[in-house]
C-alpha positions as CSV (number, residue, x, y, z in Angstrom):
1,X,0.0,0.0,0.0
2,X,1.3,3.4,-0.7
3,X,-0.4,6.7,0.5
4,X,1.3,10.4,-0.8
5,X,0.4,13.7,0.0
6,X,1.6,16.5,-2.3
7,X,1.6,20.2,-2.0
8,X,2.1,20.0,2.4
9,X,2.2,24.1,2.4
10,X,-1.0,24.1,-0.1
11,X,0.4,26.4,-2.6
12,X,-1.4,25.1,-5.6
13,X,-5.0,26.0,-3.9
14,X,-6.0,22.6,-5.1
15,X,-8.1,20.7,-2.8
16,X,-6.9,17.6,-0.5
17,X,-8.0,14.8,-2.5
18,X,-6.3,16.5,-6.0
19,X,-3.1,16.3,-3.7
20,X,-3.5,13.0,-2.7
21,X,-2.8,10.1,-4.4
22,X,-3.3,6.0,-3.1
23,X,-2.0,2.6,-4.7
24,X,-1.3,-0.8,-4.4
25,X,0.5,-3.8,-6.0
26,X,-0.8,-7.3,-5.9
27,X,1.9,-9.6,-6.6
28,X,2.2,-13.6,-7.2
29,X,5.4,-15.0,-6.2
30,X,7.1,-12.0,-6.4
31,X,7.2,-12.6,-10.5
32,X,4.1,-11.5,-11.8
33,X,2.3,-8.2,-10.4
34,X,-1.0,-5.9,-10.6
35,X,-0.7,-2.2,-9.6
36,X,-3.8,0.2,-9.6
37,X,-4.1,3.5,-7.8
38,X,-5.7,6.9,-7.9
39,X,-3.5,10.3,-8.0
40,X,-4.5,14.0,-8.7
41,X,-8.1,12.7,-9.3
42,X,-7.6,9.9,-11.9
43,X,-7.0,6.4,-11.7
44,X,-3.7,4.5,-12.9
45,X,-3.0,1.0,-13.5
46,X,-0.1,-1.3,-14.4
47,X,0.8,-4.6,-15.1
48,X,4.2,-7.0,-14.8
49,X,7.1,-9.1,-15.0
50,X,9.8,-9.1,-12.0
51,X,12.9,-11.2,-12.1
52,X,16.0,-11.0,-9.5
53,X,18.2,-8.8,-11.6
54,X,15.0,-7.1,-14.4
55,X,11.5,-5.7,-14.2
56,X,9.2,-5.4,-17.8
57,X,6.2,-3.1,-16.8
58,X,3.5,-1.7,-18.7
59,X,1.9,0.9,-17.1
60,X,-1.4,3.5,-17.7
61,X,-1.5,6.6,-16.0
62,X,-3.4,10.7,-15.8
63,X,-2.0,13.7,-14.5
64,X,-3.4,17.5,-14.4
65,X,-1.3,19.9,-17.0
66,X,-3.9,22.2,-16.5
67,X,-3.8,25.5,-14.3
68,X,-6.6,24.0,-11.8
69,X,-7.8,20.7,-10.7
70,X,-9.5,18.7,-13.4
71,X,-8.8,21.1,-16.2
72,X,-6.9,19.1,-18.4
73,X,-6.2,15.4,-18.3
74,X,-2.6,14.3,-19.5
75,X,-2.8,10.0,-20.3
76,X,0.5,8.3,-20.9
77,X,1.4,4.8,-21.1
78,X,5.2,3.7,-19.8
79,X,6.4,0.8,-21.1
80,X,9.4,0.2,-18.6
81,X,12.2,-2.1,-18.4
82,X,15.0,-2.0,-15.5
83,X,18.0,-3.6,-15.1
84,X,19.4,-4.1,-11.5
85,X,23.2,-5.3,-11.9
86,X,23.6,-5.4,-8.2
């Protein structure tokens, strides 16, 4: 579970749930895993593969670009791969 609060002095003016932003990760084995979450008002979702020394991730997620809170939605999907050497 993961829980983030942005913006602590609230200088955006943007209310406390468009600063607030809550996942989780489901995961089988520790290979195969399930994210989903909601951050700045919009929900986000992944999905992938985790070995000791990679990760392959394909992910779906929103952001605000705009000047106020639900002005203008910004979707982008990661594709993600990581090496860990160490």
């Amino acid at each position: 579970w993961v829980y983030e609060y942005r913006d602590l002095t609230r200088t955006s003016g943007i209310s406390v749930i468009g600063r607030s932003a809550v996942g989780m990760e489901f995961s089988v084995r520790d290979i195969f895993f399930l994210r989903g979450g909601y951050g700045t008002g919009y929900p986000n979702a992944g999905i992938g593969i985790r070995r000791a020394g990679a990760e392959f991730s394909l992910t779906y997620m929103n952001d605000d670009i705009g000047s106020g809170y639900h002005q203008l939605r910004d979707t982008k999907y990661v594709l993600h791969y990581q090496i860990r050497p160490f």
